[in-house]
C-alpha positions as CSV (number, residue, x, y, z in Angstrom):
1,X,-289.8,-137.3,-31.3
2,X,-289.1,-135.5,-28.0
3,X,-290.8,-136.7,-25.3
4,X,-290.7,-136.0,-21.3
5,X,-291.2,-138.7,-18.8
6,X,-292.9,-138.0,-15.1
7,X,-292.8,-140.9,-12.7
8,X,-294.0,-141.1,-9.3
9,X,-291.3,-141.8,-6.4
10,X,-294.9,-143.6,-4.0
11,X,-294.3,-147.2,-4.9
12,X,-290.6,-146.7,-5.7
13,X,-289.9,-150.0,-5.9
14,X,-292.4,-150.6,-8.6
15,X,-292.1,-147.4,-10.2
16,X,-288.2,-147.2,-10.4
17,X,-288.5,-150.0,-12.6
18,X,-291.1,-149.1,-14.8
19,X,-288.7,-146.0,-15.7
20,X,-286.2,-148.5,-16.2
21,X,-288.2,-150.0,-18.6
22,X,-289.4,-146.7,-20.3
23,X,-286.2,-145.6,-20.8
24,X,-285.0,-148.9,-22.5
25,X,-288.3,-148.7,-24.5
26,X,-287.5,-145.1,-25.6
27,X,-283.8,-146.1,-26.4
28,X,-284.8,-149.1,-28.6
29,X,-287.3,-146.5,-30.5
30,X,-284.9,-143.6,-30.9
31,X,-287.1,-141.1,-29.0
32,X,-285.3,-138.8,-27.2
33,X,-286.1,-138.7,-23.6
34,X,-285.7,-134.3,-23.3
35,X,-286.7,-134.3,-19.2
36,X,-287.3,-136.6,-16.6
37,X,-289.0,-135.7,-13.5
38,X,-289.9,-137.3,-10.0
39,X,-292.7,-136.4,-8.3
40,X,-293.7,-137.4,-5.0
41,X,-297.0,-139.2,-5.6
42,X,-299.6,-139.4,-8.8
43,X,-301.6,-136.8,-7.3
44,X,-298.6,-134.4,-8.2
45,X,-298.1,-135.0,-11.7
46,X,-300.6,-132.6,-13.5
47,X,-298.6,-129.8,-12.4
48,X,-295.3,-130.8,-13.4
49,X,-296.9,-132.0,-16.9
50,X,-298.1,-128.7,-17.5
51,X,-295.1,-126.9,-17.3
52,X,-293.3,-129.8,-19.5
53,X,-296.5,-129.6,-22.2
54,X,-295.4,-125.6,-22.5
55,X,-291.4,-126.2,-23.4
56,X,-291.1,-126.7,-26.9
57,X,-288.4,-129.5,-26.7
58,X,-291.6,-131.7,-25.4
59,X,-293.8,-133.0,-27.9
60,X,-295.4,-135.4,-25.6
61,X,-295.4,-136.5,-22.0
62,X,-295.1,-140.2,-20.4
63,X,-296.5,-140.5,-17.1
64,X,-295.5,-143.5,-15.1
65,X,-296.9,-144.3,-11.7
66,X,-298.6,-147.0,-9.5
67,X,-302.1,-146.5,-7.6
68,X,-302.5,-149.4,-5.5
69,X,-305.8,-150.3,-3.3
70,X,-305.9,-149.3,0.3
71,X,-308.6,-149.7,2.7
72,X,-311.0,-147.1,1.3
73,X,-311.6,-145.7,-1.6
74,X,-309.0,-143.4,-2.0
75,X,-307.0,-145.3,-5.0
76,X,-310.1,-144.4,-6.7
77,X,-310.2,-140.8,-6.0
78,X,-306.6,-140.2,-7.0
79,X,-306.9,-141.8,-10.0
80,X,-310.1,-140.2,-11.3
81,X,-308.8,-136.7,-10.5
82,X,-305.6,-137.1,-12.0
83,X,-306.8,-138.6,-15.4
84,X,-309.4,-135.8,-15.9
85,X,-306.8,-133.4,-15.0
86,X,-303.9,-135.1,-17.5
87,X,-306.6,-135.4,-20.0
88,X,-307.7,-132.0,-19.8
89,X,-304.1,-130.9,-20.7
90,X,-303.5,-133.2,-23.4
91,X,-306.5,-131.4,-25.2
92,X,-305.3,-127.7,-24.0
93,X,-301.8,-128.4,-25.2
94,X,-302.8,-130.5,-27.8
95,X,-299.6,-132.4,-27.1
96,X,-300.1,-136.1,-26.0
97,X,-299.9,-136.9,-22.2
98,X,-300.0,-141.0,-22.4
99,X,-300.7,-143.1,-19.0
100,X,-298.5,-145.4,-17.8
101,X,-300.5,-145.4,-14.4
102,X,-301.6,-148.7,-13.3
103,X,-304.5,-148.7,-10.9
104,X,-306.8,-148.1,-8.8
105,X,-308.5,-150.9,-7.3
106,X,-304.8,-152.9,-8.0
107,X,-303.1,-155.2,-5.4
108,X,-299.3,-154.6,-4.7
109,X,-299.0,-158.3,-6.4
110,X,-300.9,-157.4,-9.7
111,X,-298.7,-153.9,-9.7
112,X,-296.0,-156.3,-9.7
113,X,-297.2,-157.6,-12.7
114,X,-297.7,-154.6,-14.5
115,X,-294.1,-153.3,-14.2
116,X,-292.9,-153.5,-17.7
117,X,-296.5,-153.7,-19.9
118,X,-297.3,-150.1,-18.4
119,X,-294.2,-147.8,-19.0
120,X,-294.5,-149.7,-22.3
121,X,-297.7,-149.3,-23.5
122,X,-297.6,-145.3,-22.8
123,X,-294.4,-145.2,-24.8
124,X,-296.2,-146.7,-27.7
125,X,-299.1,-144.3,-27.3
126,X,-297.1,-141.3,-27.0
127,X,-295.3,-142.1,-30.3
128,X,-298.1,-143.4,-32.3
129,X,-300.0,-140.4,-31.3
130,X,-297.4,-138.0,-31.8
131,X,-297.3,-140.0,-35.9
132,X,-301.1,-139.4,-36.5
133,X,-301.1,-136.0,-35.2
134,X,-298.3,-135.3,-37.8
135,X,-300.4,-136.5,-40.5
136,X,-303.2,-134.0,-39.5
137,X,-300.9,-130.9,-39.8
């Protein structure tokens, strides 16, 4: 399993740990991590997960990121934008892109919180997706 990993440097000192995390995860597995990239914020990521979807070294994509509640709702906008977007290339690559995104509508304390059960969860569903889509070929 090759997979890529996108993380968000906005909430770098939550999300510099859930890498962390995802990269232990992915050692522990023996998944080969073939790219990691940094993006500025959430909002960035469909592009750079495109281009990874259409290398063939990436079989699926990890993204890792942390949308956390301002005063409006603008958590809520991200987030809803960039799922439909990472969802739509999941299906147009049919490659999958798994969410280790917490939020919206999170706290900074309840990101906190989150740190290591997100990056690990979407490593899990990257590679138990990337086993059932091998069954189907």
């Amino acid at each position: 399993m090759n997979i890529a990993i996108v993380v968000s440097d906005f909430n770098y000192n939550i999300t510099s740990k859930m890498l962390q995390i995802a990269l232990e995860k992915t050692k522990r597995m023996k998944i080969t991590v073939t790219h990691t990239c940094k993006v500025h914020g959430v909002f960035d990521m469909p592009i750079i997960v495109e281009a990874l979807l259409n290398k063939n070294d990436v079989d699926a994509v990890v993204t890792l990121g942390a949308i956390i509640k301002g005063q409006t709702k603008h958590d809520e906008v991200i987030a809803y934008t960039v799922l439909h977007s990472l969802s739509q290339l999941s299906l147009k690559y049919k490659k999958p892109v798994s969410l280790g995104i917490s939020g919206p509508g999170m706290h900074e304390r309840i990101a906190y919180s989150r740190i290591r059960r997100m990056p690990e969860n979407a490593i899990d569903a990257a590679s138990k997706s990337l086993l059932e889509l091998a069954k189907l070929k």
